[in-house]
C-alpha positions in Angstrom: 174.8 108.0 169.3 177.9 109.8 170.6 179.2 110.6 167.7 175.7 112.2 166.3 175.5 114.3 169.9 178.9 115.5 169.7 179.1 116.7 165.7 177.2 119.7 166.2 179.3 120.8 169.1 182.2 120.4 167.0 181.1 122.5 164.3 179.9 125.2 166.4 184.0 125.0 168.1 185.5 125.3 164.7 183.5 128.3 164.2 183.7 129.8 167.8 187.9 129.0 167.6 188.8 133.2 166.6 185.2 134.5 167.5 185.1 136.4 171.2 185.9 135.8 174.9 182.1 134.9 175.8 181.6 132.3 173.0 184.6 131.0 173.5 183.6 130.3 177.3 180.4 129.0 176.6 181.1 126.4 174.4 184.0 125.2 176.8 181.2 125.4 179.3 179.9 122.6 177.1 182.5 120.5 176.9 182.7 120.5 181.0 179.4 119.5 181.2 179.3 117.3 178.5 182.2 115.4 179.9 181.0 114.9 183.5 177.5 113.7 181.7 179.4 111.1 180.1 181.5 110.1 182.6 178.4 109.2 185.0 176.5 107.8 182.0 179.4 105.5 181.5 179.0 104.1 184.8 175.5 104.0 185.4 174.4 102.9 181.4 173.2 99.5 183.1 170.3 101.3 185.1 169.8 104.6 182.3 169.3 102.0 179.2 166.3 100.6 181.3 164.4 103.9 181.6 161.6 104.7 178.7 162.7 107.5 176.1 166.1 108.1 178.5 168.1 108.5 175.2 165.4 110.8 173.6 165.5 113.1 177.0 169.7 112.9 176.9 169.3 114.5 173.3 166.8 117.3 174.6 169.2 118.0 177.1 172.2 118.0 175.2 170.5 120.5 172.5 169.3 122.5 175.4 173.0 122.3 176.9 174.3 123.8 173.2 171.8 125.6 171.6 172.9 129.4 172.0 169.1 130.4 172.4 169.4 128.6 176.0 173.1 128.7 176.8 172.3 125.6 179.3 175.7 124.8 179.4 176.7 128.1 180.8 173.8 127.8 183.4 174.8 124.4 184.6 178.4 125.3 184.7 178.6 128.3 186.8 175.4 127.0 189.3 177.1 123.8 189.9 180.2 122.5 188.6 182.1 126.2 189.2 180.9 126.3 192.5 182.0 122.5 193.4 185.5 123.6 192.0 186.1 125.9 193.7 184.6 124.3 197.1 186.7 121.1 196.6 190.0 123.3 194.7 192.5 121.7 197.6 191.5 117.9 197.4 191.4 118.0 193.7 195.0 119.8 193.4 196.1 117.2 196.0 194.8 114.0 194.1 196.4 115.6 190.9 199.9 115.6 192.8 199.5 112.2 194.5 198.3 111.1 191.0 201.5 112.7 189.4 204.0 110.7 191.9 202.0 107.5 191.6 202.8 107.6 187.6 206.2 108.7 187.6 207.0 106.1 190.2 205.0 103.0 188.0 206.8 104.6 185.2 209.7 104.0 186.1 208.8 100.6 187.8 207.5 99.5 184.6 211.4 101.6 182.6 212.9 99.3 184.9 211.2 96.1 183.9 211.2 96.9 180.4 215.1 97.0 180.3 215.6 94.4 182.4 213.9 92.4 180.3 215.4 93.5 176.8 218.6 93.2 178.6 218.0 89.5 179.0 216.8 88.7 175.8 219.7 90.5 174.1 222.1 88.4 176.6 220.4 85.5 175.4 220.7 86.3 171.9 224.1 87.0 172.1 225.1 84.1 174.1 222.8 81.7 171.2 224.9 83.3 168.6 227.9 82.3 169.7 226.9 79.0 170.5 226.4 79.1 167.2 229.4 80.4 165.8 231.5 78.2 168.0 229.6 75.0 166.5 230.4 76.1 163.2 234.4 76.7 164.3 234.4 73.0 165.8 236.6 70.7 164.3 234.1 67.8 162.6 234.7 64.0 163.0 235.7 61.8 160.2 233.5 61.0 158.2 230.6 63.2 159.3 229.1 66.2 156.6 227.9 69.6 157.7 224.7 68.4 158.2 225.4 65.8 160.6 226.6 61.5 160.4 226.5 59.8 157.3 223.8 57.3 156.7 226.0 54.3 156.6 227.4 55.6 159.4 224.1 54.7 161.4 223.8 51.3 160.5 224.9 48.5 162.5 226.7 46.1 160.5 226.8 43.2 163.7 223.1 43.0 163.4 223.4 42.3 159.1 226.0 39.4 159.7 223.4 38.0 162.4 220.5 38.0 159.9 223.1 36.4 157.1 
């Protein structure tokens, strides 16, 4: 259903891409609107999929939202979301900055855990290959192969004279 609602916006951007100023704000105008729609939707799906014809109405809305004959985009954008933008401008730039620091520091946090970690498993690797290498470099003991004791090697030859 997303999808469907969203194609004919995107057609009308390709087209509006080089056209003038207006259009161009207009369908952005859209795209605000469209995204704060979708953002509540996603939260409150679990009540809006219980109300009769609610996708039906969200498709009127959206055409009226698009269609250039109505330019409901543009009205919903400057009446309310412009005007709470510009009322709440402060708080927003200051959870964008707060925002910003929280990421770079769990970036880093999670940098730092990152190569700690490959650090240890190349450690580990390194120390495996040369206990490795030094096994191979060992002298054997008579009358052992590479692969290990000989099989009359394992027998015990007391417990055949007992049975004879």
């Amino acid at each position: 259903r997303t999808f469907k609602l969203c194609r004919y916006p995107l057609d009308k951007c390709g087209d509006k891409i080089n056209d003038n100023l207006a259009d161009l704000q207009r369908v952005l105008s859209f795209w605000a609107v469209n995204s704060i729609v979708m953002f509540a939707e996603f939260w409150l799906d679990f009540i809006l999929c219980w109300i009769p014809m609610y996708y039906e109405a969200k498709l009127m809305f959206m055409l009226w939202l698009v269609h250039s004959n109505f330019s409901g985009a543009q009205f919903v954008f400057d009446n309310f979301i412009d005007e709470a933008l510009v009322h709440h401008e402060a708080n927003i730039d200051q959870g964008l900055e707060i925002t910003k620091v929280a990421a770079k520091k769990g970036a880093s946090r999670a940098l730092s855990v990152v190569g700690n970690y490959l650090a240890t498993v190349v450690a580990l690797a390194i120390q495996k290959s040369q206990e490795m290498m030094m096994d191979k470099l060992a002298p054997k003991p008579p009358g052992t192969s590479e692969k290990g004791a000989r099989f009359t090697d394992l027998t015990d030859d007391s417990e055949d004279q007992k049975i004879n």
